[in-house]
LODRENLUM-757526 format. One record per residue: residue in one letter; x, y, z of N, C-alpha, C in turn. Coordinates in steps of 0.1 Angstrom, whole numbers, plus 5000, padded with zeros to 4 digits. Layout:
<pts>
AXYZXYZXYZ;...
</pts>
This chain:
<pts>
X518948254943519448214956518348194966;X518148054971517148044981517948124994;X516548194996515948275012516548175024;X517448165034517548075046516748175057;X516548075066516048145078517348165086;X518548145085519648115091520248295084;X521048345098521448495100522748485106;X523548645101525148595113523848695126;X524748615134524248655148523848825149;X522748775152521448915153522349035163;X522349145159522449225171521649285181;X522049265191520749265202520349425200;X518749455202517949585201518249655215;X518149745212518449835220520049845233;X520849865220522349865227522649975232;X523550005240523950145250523550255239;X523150315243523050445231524350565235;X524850555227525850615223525850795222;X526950895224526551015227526151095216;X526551005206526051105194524351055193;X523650985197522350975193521851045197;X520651065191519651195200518951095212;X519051185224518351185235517051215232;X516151135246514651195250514351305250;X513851445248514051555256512951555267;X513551605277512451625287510851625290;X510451685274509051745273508651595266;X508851545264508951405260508751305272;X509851275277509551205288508751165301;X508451355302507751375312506251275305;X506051295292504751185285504751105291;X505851005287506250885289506150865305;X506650965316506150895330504850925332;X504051015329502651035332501750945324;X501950915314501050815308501150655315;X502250645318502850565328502250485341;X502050655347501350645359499750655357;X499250625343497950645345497350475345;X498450365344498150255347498250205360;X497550105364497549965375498749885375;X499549835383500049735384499749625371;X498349565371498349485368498049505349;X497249625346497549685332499149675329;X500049755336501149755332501649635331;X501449545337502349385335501749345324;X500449355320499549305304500449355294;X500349505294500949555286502949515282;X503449505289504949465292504549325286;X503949205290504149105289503749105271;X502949215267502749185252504049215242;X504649315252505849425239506649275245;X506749195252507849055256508048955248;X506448935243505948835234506148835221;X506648965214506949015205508149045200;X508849125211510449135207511549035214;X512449045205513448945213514749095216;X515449035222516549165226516449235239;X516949345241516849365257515149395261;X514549385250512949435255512649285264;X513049155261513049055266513549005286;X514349145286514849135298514549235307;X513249335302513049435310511849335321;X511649395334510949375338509549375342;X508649255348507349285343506549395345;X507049475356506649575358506849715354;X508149725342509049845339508549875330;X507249925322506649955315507550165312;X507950195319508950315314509650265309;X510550175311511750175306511250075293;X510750045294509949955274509450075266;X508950205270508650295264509850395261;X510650405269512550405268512650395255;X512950255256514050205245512750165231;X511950155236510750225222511050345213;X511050455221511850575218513050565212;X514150535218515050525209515650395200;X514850355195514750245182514050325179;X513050405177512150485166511150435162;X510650335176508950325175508350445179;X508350505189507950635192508650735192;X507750835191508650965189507451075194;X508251215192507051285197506151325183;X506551355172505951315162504851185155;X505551075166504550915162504350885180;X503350885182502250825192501350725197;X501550695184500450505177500450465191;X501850385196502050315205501250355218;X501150475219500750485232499250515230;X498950585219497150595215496950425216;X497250335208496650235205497150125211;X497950085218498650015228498050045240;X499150125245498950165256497750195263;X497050315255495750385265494850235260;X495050185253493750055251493849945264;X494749965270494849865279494449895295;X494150075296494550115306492550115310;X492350155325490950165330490950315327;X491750405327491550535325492150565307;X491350535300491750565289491750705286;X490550755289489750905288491551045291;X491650975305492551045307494351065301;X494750935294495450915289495350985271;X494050995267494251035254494051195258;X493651245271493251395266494751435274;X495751375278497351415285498451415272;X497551275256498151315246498051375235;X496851405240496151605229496551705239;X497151715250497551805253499151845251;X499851685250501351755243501051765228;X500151685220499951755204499651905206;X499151975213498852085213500052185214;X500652155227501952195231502852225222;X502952085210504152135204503452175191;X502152205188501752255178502652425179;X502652485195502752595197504752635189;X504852495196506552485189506652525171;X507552585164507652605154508752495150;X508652405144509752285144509452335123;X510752335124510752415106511152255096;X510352245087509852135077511252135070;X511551955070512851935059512251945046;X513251955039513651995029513751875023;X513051835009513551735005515151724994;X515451645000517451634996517451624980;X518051664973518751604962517851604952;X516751674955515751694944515351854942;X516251924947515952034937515752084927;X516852024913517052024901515952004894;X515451864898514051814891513051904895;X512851924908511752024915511552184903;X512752214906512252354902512352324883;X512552184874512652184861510852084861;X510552074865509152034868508152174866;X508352254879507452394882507552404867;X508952484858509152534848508252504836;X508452344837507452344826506152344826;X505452384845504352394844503952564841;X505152624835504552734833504652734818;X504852664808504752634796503652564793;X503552474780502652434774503452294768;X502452184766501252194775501452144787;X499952144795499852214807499452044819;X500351944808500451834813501851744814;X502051714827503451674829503951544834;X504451454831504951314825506151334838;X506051264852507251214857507351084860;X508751034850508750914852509950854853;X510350764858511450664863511250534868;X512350434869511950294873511950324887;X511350264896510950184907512250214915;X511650304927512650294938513450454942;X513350564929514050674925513350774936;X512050764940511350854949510350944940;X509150904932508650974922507751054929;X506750924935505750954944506451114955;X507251104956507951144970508051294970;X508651274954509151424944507651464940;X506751404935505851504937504351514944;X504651464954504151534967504651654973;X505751594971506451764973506151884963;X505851844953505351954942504452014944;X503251914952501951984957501952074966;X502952004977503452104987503352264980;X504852274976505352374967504052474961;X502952404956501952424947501552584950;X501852684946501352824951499652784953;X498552754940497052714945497152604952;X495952504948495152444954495852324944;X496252204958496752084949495851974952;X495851864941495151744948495551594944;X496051524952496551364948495851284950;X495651224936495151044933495750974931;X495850824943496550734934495450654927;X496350604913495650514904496350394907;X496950384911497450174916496450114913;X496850044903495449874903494649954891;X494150134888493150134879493250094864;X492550024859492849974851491449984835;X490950074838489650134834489150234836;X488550374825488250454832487750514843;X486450434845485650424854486250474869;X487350354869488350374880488850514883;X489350554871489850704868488950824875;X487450804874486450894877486550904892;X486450744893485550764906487050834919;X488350764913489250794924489450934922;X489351024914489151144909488551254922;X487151194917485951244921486151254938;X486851134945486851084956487951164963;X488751224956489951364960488851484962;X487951524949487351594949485651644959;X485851524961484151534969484251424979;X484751414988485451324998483951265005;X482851405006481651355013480351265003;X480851274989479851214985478951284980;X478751374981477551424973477151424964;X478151374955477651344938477951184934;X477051094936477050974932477250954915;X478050974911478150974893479650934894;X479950844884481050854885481650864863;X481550964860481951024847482451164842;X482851154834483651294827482951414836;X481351434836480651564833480851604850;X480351524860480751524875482251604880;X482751534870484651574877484851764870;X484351724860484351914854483851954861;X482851944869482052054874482652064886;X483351984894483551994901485352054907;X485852034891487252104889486652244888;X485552304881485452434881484752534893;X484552434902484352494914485352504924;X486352424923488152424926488452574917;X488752574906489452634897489052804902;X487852794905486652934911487353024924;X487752884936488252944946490052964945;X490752904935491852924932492652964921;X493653074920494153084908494852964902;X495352854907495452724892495452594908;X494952514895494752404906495652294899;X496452184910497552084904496851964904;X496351894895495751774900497051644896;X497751584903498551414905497751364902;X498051264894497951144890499251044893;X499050964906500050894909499850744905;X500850694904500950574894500450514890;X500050584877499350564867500050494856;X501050374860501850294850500950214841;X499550154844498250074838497750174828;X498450274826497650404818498750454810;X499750424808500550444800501050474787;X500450314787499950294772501450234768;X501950144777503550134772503750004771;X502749894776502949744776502549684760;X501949744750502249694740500449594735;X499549584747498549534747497649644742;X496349624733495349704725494649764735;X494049694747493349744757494049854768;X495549824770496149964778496450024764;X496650054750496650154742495150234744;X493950124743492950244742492550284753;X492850234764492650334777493750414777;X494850434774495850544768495050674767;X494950624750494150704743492850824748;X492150714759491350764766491050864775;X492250814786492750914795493251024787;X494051034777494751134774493751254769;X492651214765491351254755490751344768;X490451264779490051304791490651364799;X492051454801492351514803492551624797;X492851634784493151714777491851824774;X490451744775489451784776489251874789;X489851814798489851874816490552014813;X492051994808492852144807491952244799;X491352204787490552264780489452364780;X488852274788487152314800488052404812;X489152404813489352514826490352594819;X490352654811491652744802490752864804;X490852964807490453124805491053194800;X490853304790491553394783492853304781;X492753194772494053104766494853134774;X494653114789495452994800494852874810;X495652824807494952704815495752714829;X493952684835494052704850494252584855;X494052484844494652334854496152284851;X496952234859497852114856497552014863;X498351884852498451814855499751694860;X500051614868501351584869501351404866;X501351354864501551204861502451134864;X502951054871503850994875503950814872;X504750764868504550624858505950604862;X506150434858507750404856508150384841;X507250384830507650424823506850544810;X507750554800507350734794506050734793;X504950824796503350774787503450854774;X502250754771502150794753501350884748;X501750984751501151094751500751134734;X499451114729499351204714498151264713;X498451354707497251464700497451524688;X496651554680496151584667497251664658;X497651784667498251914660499351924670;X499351904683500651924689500951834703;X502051844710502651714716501451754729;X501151624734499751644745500651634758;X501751604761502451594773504151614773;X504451714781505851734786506751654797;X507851594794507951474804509651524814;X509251444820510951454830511051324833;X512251284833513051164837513451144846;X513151084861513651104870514951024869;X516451044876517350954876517950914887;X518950824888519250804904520250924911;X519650914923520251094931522251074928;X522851144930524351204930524451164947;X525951094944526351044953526551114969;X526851254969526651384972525151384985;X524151324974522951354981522551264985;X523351114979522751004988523151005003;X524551045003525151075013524651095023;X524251275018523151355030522151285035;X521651205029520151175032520651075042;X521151015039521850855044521950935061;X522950985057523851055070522551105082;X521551205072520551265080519551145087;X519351035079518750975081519150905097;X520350865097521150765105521050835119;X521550965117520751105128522151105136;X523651055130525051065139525251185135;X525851245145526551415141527651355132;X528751215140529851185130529651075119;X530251075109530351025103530950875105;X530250795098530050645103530950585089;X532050495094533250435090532450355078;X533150315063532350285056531550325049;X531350495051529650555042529950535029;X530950565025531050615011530550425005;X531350345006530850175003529350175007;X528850215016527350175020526550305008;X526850405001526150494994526250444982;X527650384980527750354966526750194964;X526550104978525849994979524150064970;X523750134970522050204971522350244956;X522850284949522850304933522350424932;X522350504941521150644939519750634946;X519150484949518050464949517650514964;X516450654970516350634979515650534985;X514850424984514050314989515050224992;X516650214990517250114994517650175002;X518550345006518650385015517350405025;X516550375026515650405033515850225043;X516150125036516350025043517549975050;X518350055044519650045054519450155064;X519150255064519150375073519150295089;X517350255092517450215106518250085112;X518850005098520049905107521149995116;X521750095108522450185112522150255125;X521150335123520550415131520450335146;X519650275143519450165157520750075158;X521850075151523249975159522449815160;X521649805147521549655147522749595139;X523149665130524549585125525649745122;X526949695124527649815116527949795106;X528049925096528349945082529449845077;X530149805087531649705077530949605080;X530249525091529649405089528249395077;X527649505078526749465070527749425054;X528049555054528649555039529649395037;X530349365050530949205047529849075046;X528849095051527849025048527049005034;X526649095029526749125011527849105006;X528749135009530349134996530048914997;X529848895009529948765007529348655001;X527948685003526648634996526548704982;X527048804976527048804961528148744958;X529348674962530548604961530248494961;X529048484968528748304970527948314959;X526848404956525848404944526248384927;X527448434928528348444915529048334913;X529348234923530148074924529248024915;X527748044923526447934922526447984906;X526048094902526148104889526648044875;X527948074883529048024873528747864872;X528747814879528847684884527147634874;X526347654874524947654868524347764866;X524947834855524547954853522547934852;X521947864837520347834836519647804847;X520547714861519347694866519347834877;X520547894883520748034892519648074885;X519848104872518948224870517548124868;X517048044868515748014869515448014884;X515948024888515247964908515448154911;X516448244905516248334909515048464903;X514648414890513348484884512248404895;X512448274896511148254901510748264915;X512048314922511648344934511448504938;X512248584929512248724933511648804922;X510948704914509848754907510448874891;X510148884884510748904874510349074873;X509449104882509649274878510349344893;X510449294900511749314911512749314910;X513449214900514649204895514949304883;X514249354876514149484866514049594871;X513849584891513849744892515249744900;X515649674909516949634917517649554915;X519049574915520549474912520449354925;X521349294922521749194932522049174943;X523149354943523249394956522649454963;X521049534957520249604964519549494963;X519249424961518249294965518549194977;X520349244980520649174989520649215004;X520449365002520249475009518449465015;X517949435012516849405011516149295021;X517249175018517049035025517949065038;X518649135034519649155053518749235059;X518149295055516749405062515849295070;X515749215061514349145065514549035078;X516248995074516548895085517048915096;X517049105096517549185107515949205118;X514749165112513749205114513449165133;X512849265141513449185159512649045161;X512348975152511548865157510848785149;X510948645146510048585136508548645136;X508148685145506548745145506848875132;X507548955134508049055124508049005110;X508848915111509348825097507548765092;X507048725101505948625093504648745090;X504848845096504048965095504049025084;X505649095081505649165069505149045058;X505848915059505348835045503348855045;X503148805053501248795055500648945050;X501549075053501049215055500549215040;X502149175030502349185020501149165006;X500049075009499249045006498049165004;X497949275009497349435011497849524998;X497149504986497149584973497449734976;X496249774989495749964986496349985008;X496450055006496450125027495950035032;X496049975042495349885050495150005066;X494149935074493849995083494849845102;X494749925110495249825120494649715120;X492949755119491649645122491849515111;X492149565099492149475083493449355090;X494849455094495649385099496049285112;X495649315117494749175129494049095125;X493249135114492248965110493248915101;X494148965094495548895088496248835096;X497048875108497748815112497048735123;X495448715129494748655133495248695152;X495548865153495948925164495348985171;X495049045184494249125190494649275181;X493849375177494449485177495449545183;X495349565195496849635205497749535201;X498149395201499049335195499549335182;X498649405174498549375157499649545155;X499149645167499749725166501449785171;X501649655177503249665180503949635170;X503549495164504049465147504449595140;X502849635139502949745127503749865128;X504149925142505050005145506549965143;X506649855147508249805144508649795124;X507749755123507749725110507649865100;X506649995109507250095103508550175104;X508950145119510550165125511650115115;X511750015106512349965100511850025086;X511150065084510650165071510250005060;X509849905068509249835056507749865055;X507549965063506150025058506250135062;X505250185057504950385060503750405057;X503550515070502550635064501850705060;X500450815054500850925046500450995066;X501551105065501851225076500051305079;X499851315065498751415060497651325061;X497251245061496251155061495351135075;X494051185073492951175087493251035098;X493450955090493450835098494650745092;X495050655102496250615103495950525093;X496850475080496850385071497850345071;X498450205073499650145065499950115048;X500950085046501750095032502450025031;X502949915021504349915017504749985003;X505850025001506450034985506549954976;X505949984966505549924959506849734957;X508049814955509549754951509449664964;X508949694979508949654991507849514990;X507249554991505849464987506049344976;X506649354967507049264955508549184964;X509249234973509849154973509649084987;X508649064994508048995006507248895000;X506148934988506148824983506748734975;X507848744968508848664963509148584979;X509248674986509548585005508348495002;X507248495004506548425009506148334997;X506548314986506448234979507548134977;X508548184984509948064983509247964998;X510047834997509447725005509847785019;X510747875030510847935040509147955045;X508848055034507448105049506148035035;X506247995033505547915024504347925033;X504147825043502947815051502447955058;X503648005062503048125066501648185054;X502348235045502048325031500348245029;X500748115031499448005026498248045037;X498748075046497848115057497048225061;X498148335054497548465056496748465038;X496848395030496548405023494848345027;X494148195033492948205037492548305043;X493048335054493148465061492348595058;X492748665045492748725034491548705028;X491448595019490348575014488648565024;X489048535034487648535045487348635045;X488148745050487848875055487248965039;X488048905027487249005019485748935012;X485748795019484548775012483648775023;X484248845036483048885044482649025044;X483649135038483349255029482049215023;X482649095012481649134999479949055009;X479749005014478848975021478049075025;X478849165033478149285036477949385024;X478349395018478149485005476949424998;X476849264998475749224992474549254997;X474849265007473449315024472949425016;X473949485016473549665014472749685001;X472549644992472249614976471249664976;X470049614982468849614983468949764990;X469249805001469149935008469650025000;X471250024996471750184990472750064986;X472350044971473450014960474550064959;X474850244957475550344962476850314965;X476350304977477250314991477850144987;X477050024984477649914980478649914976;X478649954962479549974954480750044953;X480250154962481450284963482350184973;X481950084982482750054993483849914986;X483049904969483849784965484649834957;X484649954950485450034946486350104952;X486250134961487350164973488250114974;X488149964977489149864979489249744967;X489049784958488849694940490149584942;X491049624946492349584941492649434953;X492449484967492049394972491049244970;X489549314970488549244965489349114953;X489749204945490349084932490949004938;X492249044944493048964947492548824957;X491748914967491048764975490148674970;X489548704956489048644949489748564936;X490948614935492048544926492548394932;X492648454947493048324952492248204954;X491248224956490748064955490148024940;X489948124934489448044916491047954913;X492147954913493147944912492847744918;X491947724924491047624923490147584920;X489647664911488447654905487047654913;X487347674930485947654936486147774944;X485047894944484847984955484947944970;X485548014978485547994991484848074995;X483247994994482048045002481247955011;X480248035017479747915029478747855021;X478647695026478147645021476547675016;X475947725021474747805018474247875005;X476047935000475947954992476347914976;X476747804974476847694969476247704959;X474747684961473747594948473747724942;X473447864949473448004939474447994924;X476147994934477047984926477047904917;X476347784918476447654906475347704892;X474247774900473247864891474147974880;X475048054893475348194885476748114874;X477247984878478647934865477447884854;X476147824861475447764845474847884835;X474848014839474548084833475148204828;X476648174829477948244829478048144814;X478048004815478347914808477347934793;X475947964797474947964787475148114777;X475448234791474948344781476448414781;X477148464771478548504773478548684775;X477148714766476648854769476848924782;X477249004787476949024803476149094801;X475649174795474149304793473149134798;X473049074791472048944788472148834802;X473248864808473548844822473048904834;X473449054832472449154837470949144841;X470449134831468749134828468748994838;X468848884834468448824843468448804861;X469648834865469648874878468649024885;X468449134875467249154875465949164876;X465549054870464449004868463948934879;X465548834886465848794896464848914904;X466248974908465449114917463949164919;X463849164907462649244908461449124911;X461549024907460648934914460448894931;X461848894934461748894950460948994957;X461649124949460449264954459149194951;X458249144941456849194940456449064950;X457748964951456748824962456748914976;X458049014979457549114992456449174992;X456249224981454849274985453449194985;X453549084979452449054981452548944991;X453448924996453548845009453948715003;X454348654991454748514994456448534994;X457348434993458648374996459348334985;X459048364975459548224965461248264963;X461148414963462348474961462848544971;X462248584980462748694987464048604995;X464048524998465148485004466448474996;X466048474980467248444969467848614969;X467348714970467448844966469348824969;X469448864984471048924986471548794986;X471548694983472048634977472748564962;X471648634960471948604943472648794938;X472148844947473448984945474848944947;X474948834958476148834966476648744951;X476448664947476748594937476948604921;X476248764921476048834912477248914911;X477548964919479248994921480248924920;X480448804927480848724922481148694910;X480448674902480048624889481348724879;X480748814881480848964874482848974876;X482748964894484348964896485148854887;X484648744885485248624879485848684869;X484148724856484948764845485748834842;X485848934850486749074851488849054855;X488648934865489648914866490348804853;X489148754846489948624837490448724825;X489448844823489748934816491249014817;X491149064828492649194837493449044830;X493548924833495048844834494748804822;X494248784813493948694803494248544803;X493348554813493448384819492448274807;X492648164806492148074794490848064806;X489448054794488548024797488647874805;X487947884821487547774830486347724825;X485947574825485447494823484147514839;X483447514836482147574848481947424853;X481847404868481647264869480347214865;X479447284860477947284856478347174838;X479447274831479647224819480047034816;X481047094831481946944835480646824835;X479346884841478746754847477946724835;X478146794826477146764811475846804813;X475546954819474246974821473947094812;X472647084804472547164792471747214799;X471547354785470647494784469547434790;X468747344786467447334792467147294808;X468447294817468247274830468047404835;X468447534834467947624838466547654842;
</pts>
């Protein structure tokens, strides 16, 4: 089913709030006027004229000067809260002449209600798993397999496990790792956050679990989605990285076992079972996550929505979600905020899968071809028809095409993105890039982590797959095309600077391309997909060098040595004062990555070997 831009009539944002909603409370508000008053006339109308530009609905009709009442009905739509502050840290005080004093008025209500004891939810409907989890971490072995399709809350369930963790817990995600290497370094990077140990291998991470293991009676180490490690796709290369990992952890429980117990666990989380084997006995104990009881979708739904009464319809709207909380998580703030009610939304889906089942019938091969190829074929394996349709009423509920062309462009961000990444994406001032991002977390198409030093954005994973299916149907087409150059500048002005660094602290280079790996590929996936780098011209004749010798030598050891040699000659013309190379150095690093990324990606997809335009032009080994 093609994506329309066409909606039943939007309901306008911020409708009378009703008595069951939660109110401002006072200690709250009082924020809201004093932060208020620490603007100018003329700040405040900047600021108002930006949240204008942005939303449509009654934010449209507030006044240029009513910068309270925009932070009002901010509040209740669930951009701010006293818990979320973004808006007014990064908005607001950015706009104001007295910033100083606006951020130390909102470390003094953080403080305030640090004093408050506000008692931690409970996560719903996951008890059962929770405490059959612990259980088997008091058994053997002392490694544990949680897995389920896409959408069930795995991640969710065991973070909460860490929580729970009586020692010392610690979470890695593995998204995108696809090599051990990867394994080490994101490891190590839980473990030694400052750096101090530049290594990235087995012997580093032991030593450093046993100086964990030292100050704690048992330590929990996650391993979050680690589906590329599974060993379940049926390819030689994820069997023997399987194999690998499993070798390397089992080694880890091993090196930390005392008087035959082991002081480590481990918890793994995948969508599907890993293949866990060892010699003499089973190397891993698994749990199956499944979709929550109707019972608990309820709760969650209900808690979520924040009505004391119960809203006409729940039972149809719980049974709509299949168990899954990621779809309740997208219906919640339609509800919540009275952008649609439950019988409209639910008449809006009964209708469009009525219409979708005509089209079927009617052309069953080609429905289902236009529908793999737009909503992508591992989105459709994790959600039905009607949570997929759940999904697109979310998106077209969104307060504003800015919203809409945002999340599609966001979508394009592999690992956390920061505000700054996201403004050179949507080509936005910061303070503007950060009204988006708040609405867009308000609507839970992005999140979070609570725990995290610095503010990162997210989508889910199931989220993320289905914005690009958006932005690959002909609707935001240009958009997606856009944020897609977009994209690719910004990371090959990363890798630019990373190439700078090479010569100073390789290190730190690398650590910075490893950080963000997943990215990096991707912005470099997209222009090979033309066969020509999108670099500046300057650097051109390098790249025509590094395809003719990509072309000549297939070795990369034999690849290596030469850029090398490269190197090292540029150093001895620095010392002795001539030029011949020194100007080639960070550039032929910068291209030397390049080079290297090429192969690695043709490799990761198993893409058919490209024809090097060097080959094209008929120029042989002896031009070198």
């Amino acid at each position: 089913m093609t994506l329309q831009p066409k909606m039943a009539s939007l309901e306008t944002l911020g409708e009378e709030v009703s008595a069951d909603e939660e109110k401002i409370s006072p200690h709250f508000d009082e924020l809201l006027r004093d932060v208020t008053e620490k603007l100018s006339a003329e700040e405040i109308t900047s600021v108002v004229a930006s949240i204008k530009n942005t939303f449509e609905g009654n934010f449209e009709v507030q006044k240029e000067h009513d910068l309270y009442s925009c932070l009002q009905l901010f509040t209740r739509q669930g951009f701010l809260s006293d818990q979320n502050l973004t808006l007014l840290e990064r908005l607001v005080a950015r706009k104001s002449s007295k910033k100083e004093d606006i951020k130390q008025r909102i470390e003094n209500f953080k403080l305030s209600r640090q004093v408050e004891v506000t008692p931690r939810q409970e996560l719903k409907g996951r008890e059962t798993d929770l405490q059959a989890i612990m259980a088997k971490f008091a058994g053997e072995p002392a490694i544990v397999n949680l897995y389920g399709s896409g959408g069930l809350g795995k991640t969710t369930l065991a973070r909460e496990i860490c929580l729970k963790w009586p020692g010392k817990s610690m979470a890695v995600d593995l998204r995108g790792v696809t090599e051990m290497k990867g394994v080490y370094f994101q490891v190590m990077l839980a473990l030694d956050p400052k750096q101090t140990i530049i290594r990235y291998d087995e012997n580093p991470v032991v030593e450093q679990l046993r100086k964990l293991i030292n100050e704690s009676h048992e330590v929990l180490l996650l391993l979050d989605n680690a589906d590329q490690l599974s060993g379940d796709d049926g390819w030689d290369h994820a069997k023997n990285l399987n194999t690998m990992l499993m070798g390397f952890l089992e080694r880890l429980v091993d090196h930390m076992t005392i008087e035959k117990k082991p002081r480590l666990k481990v918890l793994l989380t995948s969508r599907t079972r890993f293949q866990g084997k060892s010699r003499d006995k089973p190397a891993v104990q698994y749990h199956e996550l499944k979709a929550l009881e109707k019972g608990s979708s309820k709760a969650i739904l209900q808690s979520a929505i924040g009505f004391s009464a119960e809203i006409p319809e729940m039972e149809k709207v719980v049974e709509l979600s299949k168990g899954k909380p990621v779809v309740l998580q997208v219906i919640a703030p339609i509800l919540r905020q009275r952008i649609e009610t439950a019988e409209k939304l639910l008449g809006t889906i009964e209708q469009e899968m009525a219409m979708l089942e005509s089209q079927e019938k009617a052309t069953p091969s080609t429905a289902h071809d236009i529908q793999k190829s737009e909503e992508g074929d591992s989105l459709s394996e994790e959600i039905d028809k009607e949570q997929l349709l759940c999904f697109k009423k979310m998106f077209f509920l969104l307060p504003s095409d800015s919203f809409r062309n945002s999340a599609v462009a966001l979508s394009l961000f592999c690992r956390p993105f920061s505000e700054e990444a996201a403004a050179s994406i949507l080509a936005a001032d910061p303070s503007e890039a950060v009204i988006l991002l708040e609405g867009l977390r308000s609507r839970n198409v992005l999140s979070v982590d609570p725990e995290a030093k610095e503010v990162l954005y997210e989508f889910h994973p199931l989220m993320r797959s289905f914005l690009e299916s958006v932005g690959n149907g002909p609707v935001f087409k240009q958009v997606y095309s856009k944020a897609k150059d977009r994209f690719s500048k910004l990371y090959m002005t990363k890798m630019k600077v990373n190439a700078a660094m090479l010569d100073k602290d390789y290190v730190s280079a690398f650590y910075h391309f490893d950080l963000d790996k997943l990215n990096f590929q991707l912005a470099f996936d997209i222009p090979f997909k033309s066969d020509y780098l999108l670099v500046e011209d300057k650097f051109q004749e390098q790249i025509m060098v590094c395809y003719l010798v990509e072309a000549m030598i297939d070795d990369s050891r034999q690849r290596r040595k030469i850029y090398k040699s490269w190197a090292e000659g540029a150093e001895e013309d620095g010392k002795e004062g001539r030029n011949n190379l020194a100007n080639f150095t960070i550039e032929s690093c910068y291209c030397f990555i390049l080079l290297n990324l090429r192969f690695l990606l043709r490799r990761r997809t198993a893409m058919p070997r490209i024809n090097c335009p060097c080959e094209t032009a008929g120029l042989k080994a002896e031009a070198l």
